[in-house]
C-alpha positions as CSV (number, residue, x, y, z in Angstrom):
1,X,216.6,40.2,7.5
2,X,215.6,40.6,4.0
3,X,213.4,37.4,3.9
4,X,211.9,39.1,7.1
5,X,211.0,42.7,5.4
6,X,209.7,40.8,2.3
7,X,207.3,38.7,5.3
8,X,206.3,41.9,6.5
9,X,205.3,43.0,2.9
10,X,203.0,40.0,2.8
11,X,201.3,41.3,5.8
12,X,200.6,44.3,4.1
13,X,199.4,42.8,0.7
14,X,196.7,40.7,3.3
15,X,194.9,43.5,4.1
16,X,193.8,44.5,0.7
17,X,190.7,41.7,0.7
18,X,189.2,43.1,3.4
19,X,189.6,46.4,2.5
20,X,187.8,45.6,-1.0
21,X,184.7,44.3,0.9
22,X,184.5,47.2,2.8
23,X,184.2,49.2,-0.4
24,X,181.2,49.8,-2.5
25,X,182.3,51.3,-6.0
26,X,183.7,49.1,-8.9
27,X,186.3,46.7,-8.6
28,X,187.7,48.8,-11.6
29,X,187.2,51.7,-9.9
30,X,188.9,50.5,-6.8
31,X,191.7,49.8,-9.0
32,X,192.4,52.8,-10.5
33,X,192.3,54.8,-7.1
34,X,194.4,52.5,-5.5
35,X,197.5,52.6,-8.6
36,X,196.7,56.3,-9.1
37,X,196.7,57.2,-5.1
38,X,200.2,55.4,-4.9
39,X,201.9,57.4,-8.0
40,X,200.8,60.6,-6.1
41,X,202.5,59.4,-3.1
42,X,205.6,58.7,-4.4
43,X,206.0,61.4,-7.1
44,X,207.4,64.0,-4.5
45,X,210.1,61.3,-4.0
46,X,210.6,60.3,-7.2
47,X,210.9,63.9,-8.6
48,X,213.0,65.3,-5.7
49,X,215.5,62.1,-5.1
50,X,215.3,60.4,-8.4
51,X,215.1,63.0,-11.1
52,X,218.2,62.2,-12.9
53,X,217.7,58.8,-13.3
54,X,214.0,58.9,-14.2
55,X,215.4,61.7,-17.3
56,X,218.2,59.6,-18.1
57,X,216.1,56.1,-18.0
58,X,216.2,53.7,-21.8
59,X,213.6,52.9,-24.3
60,X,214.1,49.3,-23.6
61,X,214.2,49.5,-19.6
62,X,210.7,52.2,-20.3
63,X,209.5,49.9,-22.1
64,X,210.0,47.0,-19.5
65,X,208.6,49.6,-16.9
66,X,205.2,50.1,-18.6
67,X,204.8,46.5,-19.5
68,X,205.1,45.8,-15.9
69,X,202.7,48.0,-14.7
70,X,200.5,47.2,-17.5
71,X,201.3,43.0,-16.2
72,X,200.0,44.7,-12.4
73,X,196.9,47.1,-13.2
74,X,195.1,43.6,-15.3
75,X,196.3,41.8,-12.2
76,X,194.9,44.1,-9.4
77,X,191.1,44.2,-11.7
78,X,191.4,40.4,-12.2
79,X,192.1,40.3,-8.6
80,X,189.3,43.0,-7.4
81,X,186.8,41.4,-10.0
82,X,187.0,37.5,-8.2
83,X,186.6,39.1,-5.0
84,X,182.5,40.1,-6.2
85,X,182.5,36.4,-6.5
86,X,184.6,34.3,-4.4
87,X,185.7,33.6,-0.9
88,X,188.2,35.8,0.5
89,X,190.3,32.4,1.1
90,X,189.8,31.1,-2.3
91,X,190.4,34.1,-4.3
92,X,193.7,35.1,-2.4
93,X,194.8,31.8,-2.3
94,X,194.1,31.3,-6.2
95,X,196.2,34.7,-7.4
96,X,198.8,33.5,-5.7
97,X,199.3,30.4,-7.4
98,X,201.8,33.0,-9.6
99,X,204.6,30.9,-8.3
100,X,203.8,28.2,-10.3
101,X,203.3,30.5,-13.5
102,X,206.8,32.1,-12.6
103,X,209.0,28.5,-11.8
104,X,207.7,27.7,-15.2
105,X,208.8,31.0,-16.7
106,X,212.3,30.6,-15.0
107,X,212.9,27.5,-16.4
108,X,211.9,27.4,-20.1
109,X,212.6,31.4,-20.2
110,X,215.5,32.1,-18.3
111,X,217.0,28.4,-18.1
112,X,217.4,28.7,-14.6
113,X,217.2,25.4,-12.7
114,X,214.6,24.6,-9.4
115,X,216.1,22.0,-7.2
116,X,213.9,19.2,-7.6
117,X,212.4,18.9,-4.0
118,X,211.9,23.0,-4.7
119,X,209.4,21.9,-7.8
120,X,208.1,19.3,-4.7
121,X,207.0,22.4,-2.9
122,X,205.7,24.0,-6.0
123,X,203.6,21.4,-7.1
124,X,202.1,20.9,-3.5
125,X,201.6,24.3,-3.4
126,X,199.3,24.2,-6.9
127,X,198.0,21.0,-5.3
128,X,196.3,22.9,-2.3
129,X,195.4,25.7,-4.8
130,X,193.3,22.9,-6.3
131,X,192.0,21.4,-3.4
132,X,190.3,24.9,-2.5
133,X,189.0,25.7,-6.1
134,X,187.2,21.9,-6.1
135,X,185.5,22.9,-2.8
136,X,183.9,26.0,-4.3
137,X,183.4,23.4,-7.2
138,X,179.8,22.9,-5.9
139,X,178.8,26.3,-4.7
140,X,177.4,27.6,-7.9
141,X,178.9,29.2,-11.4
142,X,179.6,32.8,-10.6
143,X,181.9,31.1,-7.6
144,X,183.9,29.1,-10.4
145,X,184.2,32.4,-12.7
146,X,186.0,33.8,-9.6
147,X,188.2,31.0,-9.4
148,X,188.8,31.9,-12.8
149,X,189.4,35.0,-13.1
150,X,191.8,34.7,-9.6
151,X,193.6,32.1,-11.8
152,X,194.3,35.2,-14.9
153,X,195.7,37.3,-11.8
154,X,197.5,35.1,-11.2
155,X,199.5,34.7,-14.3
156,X,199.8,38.4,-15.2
157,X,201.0,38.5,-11.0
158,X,203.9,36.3,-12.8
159,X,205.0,38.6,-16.1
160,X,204.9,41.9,-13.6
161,X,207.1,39.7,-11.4
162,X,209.3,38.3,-13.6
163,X,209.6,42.0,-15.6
164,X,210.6,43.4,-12.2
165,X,213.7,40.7,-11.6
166,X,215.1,42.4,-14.9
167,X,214.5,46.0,-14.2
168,X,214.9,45.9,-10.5
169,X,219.0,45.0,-11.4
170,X,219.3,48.6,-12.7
171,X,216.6,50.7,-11.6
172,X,216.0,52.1,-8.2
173,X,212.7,51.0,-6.1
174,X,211.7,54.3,-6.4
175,X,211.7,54.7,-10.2
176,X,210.7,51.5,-10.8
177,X,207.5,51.5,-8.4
178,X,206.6,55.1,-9.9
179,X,206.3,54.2,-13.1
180,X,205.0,50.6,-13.0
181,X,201.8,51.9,-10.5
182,X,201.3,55.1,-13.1
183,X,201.6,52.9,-16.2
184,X,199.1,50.5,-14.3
185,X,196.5,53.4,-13.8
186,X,196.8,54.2,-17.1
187,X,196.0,50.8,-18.5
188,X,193.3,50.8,-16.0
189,X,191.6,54.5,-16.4
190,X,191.3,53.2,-20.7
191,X,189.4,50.2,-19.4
192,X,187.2,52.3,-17.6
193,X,186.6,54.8,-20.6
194,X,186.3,52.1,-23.0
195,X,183.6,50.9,-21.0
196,X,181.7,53.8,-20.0
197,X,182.2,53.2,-16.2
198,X,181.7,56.5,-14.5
199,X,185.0,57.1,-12.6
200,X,183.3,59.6,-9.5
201,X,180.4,60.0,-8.1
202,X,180.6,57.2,-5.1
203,X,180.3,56.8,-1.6
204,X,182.9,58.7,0.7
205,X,184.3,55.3,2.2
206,X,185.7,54.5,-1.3
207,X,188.5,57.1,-1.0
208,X,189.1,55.8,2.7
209,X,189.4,52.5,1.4
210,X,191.3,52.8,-1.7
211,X,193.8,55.1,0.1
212,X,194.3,52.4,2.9
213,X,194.8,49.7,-0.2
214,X,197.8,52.5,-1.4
215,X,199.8,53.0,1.4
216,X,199.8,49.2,3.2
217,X,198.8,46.9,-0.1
218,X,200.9,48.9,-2.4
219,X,203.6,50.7,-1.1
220,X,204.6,48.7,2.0
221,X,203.7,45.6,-0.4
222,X,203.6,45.2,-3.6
223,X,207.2,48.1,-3.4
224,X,208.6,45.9,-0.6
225,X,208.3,43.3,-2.9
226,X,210.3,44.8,-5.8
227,X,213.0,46.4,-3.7
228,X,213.1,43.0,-2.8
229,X,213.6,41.5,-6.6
230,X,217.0,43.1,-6.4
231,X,218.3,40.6,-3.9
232,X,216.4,37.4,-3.3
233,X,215.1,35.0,-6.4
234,X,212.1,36.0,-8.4
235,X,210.6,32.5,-7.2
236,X,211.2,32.8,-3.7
237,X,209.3,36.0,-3.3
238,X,206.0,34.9,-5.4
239,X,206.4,31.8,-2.9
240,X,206.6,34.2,0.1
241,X,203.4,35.6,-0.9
242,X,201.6,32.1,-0.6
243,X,201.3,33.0,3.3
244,X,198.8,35.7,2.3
245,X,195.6,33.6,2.2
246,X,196.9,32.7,5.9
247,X,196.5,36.2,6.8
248,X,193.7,37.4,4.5
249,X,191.3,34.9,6.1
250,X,191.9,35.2,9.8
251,X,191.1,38.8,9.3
252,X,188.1,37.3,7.2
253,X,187.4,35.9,9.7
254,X,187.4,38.7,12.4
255,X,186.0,41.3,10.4
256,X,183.0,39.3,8.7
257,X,182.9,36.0,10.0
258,X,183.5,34.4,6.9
259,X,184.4,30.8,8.2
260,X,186.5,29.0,5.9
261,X,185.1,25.6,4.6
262,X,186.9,22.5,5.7
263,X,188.7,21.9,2.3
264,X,189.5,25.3,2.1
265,X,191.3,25.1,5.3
266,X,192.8,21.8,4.5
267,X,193.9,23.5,1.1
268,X,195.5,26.5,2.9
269,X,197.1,24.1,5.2
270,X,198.9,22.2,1.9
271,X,199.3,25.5,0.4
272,X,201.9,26.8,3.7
273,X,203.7,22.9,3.4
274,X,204.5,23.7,-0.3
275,X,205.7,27.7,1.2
276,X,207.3,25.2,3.6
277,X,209.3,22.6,1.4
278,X,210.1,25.3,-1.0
279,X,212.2,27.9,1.1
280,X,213.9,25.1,2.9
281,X,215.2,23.3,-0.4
282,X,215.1,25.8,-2.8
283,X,218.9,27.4,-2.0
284,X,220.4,24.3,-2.4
């Protein structure tokens, strides 16, 4: 039932592409609405429910906290940013190559051993990751500096995940999620400054967009992910999240007829077999 709920967070995470291209202010602008939108949402909760623990929380597990959402705000603008010039398919399908970053990060960090056919379904996983950044290969340099920059989401998608496993053993969903999304607009809203990005003055659909990206992308997926952390591995949930691109690109394809290529599908396709080989061996 739990593998289920952390499926159905997938789902949610899927609809956050489309929802980008439907937008028309700043990916970093995007951003901050979307982290900023989610901490208003939950505050009510957090300060009604959760008050005691969020006064009584430590330095270090604060610390942890706004490191994670720190991790999650560069991953969300890395994320927003490769959209501007990638495939929908490529660029989800790219950030989510985290599970390799955090199989890595279990094993030379945290000791912790992968079953060998599990680092099978790793690697093709990576493998079909590959496969779809060589078919953009040829379709110009902006396309590649999307790659890229999916790739950098991807491994700060890895730290915030692998910050989470720790925290989420002692602090509540709630408190957590509350203070990694505000800690993430933070980091975000000093980008923005720093830059001299003006933060208002854009089209009305912005808001629609960047509220719709804070109740199904964040809370019912990127939360449902860390309530998750508390009870399955930190490896099978970043692997969980390879079925994303699946989802992402039919509704890609339904919304803005944005046909995949044929190595991207065939890449997608090796991508799920990885998913595939992973959860079945991984437990064992």
């Amino acid at each position: 039932m739990k593998k289920l709920i952390i499926l159905l967070g997938v789902v949610g995470v899927s609809v956050s592409a489309p929802l980008i291209r439907f937008s028309t202010a700043p990916s970093m602008v995007l951003v901050l609405y979307r982290v900023m939108m989610a901490a208003l949402l939950l505050a009510p909760v957090v300060l009604t429910k959760n008050r005691a623990e969020l006064a009584a929380i430590g330095r270090k597990d604060l610390f942890l906290c706004l490191t994670s959402g720190l991790a999650l705000g560069l991953h969300f603008s890395c994320y927003f940013e490769a959209l501007r010039f990638t495939s929908i398919a490529s660029a989800v399908a790219l950030v989510d190559t985290e599970v390799f970053f955090v199989a890595f990060m279990l094993l030379f960090l945290f000791r912790e051993r992968i079953p060998g056919l599990a680092w099978t379904g790793i690697v093709t996983t990576f493998a079909g990751s590959v496969i779809i950044a060589l078919a953009d290969a040829g379709s110009g340099s902006n396309v590649l500096l999307g790659d890229a920059i999916a790739l950098a989401g991807a491994l700060c998608m890895a730290v915030y995940t692998m910050i989470g496993r720790t925290c989420r053993q002692r602090i509540t969903t709630n408190t957590y999620t509350f203070l990694v999304y505000l800690s993430a607009g933070i980091t975000v809203l000093v980008i923005l400054l720093c830059s001299g990005q003006p933060l208002l003055g854009y089209e009305p659909v912005n808001w629609l967009t960047a509220l719709g990206m804070a109740l199904f992308c964040t809370l019912l997926g990127h939360s449902v992910f860390s309530w998750g952390l508390k009870y399955e591995s930190a490896a099978f949930i970043s692997t969980a999240k390879l079925l994303e691109p699946v989802f992402a690109s039919i509704l890609g394809v339904l919304l803005f007829r944005e046909i995949p290529s044929l190595p991207v599908i065939v890449g997608g396709c090796v991508v799920i077999l990885g998913l595939f080989i992973y959860t079945r061996f991984s437990e064992n």
